[in-house]
N, C-alpha and C positions, 0 to 999 in steps of 0.2 A: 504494500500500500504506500500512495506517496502522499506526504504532507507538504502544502505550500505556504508562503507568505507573502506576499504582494507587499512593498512597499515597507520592507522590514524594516529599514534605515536610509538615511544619504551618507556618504563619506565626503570628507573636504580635504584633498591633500594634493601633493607637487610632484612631479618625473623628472627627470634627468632624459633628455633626448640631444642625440648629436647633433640633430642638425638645428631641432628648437630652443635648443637650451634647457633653462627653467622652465616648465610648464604646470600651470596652477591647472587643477581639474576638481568637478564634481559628478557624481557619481550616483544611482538610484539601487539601491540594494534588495533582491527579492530571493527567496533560497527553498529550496525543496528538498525534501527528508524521506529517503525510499527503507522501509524496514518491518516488521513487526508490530502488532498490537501487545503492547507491555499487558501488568495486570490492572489499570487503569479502562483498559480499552480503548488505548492511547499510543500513535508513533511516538509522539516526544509531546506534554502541556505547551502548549501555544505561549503560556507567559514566561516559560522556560528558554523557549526558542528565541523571543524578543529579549530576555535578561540575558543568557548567555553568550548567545553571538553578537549580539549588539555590544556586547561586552567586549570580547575578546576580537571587535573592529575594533571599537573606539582605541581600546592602549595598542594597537599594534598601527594600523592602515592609518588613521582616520587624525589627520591634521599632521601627516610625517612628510618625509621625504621621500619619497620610493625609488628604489635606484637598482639598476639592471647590472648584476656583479659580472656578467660575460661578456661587456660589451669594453670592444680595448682602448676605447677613448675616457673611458672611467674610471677611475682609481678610489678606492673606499677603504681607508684605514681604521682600525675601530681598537683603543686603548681601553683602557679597565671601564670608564663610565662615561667618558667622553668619545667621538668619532668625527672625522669628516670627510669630505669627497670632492673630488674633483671631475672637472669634465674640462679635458683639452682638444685643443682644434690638431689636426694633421700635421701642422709646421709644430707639433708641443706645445703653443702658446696656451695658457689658463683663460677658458671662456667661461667657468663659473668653479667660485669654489665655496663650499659652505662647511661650515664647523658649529659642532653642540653637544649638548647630552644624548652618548647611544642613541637612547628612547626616541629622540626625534628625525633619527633617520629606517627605513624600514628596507633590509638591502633582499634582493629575492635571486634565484638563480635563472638570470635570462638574459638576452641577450641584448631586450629593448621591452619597453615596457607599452602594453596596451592590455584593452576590456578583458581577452582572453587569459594571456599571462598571469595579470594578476587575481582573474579571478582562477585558474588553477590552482596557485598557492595558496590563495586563499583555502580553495578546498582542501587540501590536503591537511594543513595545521587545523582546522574544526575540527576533523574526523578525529582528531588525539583525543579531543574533551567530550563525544556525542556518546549517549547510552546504549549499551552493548547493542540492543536490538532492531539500530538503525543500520543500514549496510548500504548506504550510499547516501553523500550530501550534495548539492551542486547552487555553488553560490553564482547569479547571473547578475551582473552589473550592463547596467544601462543609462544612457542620459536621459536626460529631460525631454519629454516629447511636448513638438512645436515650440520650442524657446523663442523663434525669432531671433534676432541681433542679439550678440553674446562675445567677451571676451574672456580670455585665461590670463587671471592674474596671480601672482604672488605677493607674501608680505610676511611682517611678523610683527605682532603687538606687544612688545615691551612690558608696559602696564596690567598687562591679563595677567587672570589668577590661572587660569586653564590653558590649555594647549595651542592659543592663541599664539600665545607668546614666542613660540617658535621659527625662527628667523625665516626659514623655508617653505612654510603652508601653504596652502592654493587653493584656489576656486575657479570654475567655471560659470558665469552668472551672465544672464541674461539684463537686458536695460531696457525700461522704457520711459520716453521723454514726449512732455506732451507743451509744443507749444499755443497758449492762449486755449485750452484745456482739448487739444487733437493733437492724438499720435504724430510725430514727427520722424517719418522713417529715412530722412537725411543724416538726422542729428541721432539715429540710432546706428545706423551705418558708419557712419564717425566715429565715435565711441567705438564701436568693434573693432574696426579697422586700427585705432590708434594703441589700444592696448592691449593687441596680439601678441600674447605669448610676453606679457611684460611683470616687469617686478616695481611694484608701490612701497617707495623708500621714502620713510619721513627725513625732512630736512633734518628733525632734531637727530637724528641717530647716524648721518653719516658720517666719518673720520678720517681722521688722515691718516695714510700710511702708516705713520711713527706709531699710532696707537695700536697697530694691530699686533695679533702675534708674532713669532717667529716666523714660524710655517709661511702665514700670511703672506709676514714682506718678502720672501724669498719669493711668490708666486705672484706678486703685483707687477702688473706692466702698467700703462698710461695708457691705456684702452678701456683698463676696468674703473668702476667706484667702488669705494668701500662701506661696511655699513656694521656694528657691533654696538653691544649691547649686553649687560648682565640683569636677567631677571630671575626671577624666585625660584626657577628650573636652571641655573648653571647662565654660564655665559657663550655667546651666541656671534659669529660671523659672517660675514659673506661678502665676495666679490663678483662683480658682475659688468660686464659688457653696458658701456653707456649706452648703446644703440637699446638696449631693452630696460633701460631704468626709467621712471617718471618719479620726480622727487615731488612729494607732498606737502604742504605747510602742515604742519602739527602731526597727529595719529593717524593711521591708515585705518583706523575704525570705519565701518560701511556708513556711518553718519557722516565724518567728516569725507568719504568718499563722496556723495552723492552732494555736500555742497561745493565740493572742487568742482566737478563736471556742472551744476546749476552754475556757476559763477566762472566757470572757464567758457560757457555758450553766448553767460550777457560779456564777457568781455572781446572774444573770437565776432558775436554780431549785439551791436547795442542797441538794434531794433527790432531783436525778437522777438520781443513781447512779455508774455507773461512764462515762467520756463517753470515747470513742475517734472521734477525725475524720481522715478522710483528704481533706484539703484539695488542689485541684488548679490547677497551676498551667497552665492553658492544656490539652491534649490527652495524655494519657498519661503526665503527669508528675508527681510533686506529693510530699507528707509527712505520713506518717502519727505522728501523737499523742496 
C-alpha cells in the first residue's frame, strides 16, 4: 500500500553550479511511503510523517548550501565544526567561495546538482529513520506551479535567530508589481531579468580584504566582493563575483527587499505612478509594499 503527502513542506536553500555560480532555489516537497499496514492499521501516522521528515529536511537541506562533491570545479573542505567550498572557473580563478558552520553546508555525492539528485539523496538518508514496515520512500521535489516572473537569489541574515543567518541560503521567489493598482509585466520582467542567479549583500556586512580570513585572502582576486559576519551560529564568509552581487542599504530581510525594488522603480521612472510590490520570499510567503 502506498501513503502520500501532497504538499509536505517547501525547502529554501543554494547550489553550487559551474556555470551559475551561486544559485538561490525553492522547492515544493510531497513524499510517498510504499509498505505494510502496522498494528495501527496504519503505513506510517500522517503526523508522524509531517514531524519527522519535515524534520530531518529542515536540519539537513532546508536553508544550507548544497554542493555536488564530484564535480572538479569544487573543492569542499570540512574541519571538526567549521567547513567551506569553493567553486573555480577553468583558468583556477575563485568565482565563489563560502565558509561556516559544517551545518550550513549540505555536500551530496554528484556531480551537479538538480530536482533529481537531490531528491535521490534525499531518499536514501529517510529510509535510515522510517519504521521497519515501510519498504520504499520516494521524496519528489517540484517548483511552484504558474509562478510567472521569478528570480534566484541569495543572502544571509546576520540578525536571525534561525537559519536565516547563514551567509549562503537561497530562494526562488516569484514578484509581483502593480502599477496605479495593474499588474505591471515590464516591471516584473525586470526584476527577473536583473537578479538572475544573484547574491543580496547588505552594504552593512561587506569588508575589506584585510578583515577576512587566511584562507580568504589567499583566494581574493579584484573581481570578487567580500562579505563576513559573526552571528549566534559561528562566523560566516563569502566571496563572490561583482557581476552577481546587488549591494542592499540595511538587511536583506524580504521587507527591506520589497522597498528597495518599490523605490528603485520611483527612482529608474519618476512617473510611474503609484508602485505597490508584493515581493516573495521563496513559496507563499513574502511582503507587500
Amino acid at each position: 500500500m502506498i501513503l502520500f503527502v501532497c504538499n509536505l513542506t517547501t525547502i529554501d536553500f543554494s547550489w553550487l553550479d559551474p556555470l551559475r555560480g551561486l544559485v538561490g532555489e525553492s522547492l515544493i516537497v510531497d513524499i510517498s511511503l510504499t509498505g505494510e499496514l502496522d498494528e495501527q492499521s496504519m503505513v506510517m501516522d500522517f503526523s508522524l510523517v509531517k514531524k519527522e521528515i519535515k524534520k530531518y529536511l529542515d536540519a539537513s537541506v532546508d536553508h544550507a548550501l548544497v554542493i555536488p562533491l564530484r564535480n572538479p570545479r569544487i573543492t569542499y573542505t570540512h574541519y571538526a565544526e567549521h567547513a567551506d567550498v569553493m567553486l573555480f572557473s577553468d583558468a583556477g580563478k575563485t568565482v565563489c567561495f563560502v565558509s561556516g558552520p559544517a551545518a550550513s553546508f549540505l555536500p551530496i555525492d554528484a556531480a551537479s546538482i538538480d530536482t533529481t539528485e537531490l531528491a535521490k539523496w534525499l531518499n536514501k538518508k529517510i529510509k535510515d529513520f522510517l519504521p521497519a514496515n515501510i519498504v520504499d520512500a520516494a521524496i519528489t521535489l517540484r517548483y511552484e506551479d504558474n509562478a510567472g516572473n521569478y528570480y534566484h537569489y541569495a543572502h544571509g541574515l546576520k540578525k536571525h535567530d534561525g537559519n536565516c543567518q547563514r551567509i549562503a541560503h537561497g530562494h526562488r521567489s516569484i514578484i509581483h508589481i502593480f502599477i496605479n493598482s495593474k499588474r505591471d509585466a515590464y516591471w516584473e520582467q525586470y526584476w527577473a531579468e536583473r537578479w538572475k542567479d544573484s547574491y543580496l549583500m547588505s552594504e552593512n556586512d561587506v569588508v575589506a580584504v584585510s578583515q577576512l580570513s587566511v584562507r580568504a585572502q589567499a583566494l581574493y582576486h579584484d573581481k570578487l566582493l567580500a562579505s563576513a559576519y559573526t552571528s549566534s551560529q559561528g562566523y560566516f564568509e563569502i566571496l563572490l563575483s561583482h557581476e552577481q552581487v546587488e549591494i542592499l542599504p540595511g538587511d536583506t530581510t524580504i521587507e527591506r527587499i520589497g522597498c528597495f525594488i518599490k523605490q528603485e522603480i520611483g527612482r529608474l521612472d519618476p512617473k510611474s505612478g503609484n508602485v505597490t510590490v508584493h515581493a516573495f520570499e521563496g513559496i507563499g510567503k513574502g511582503a507587500q509594499v
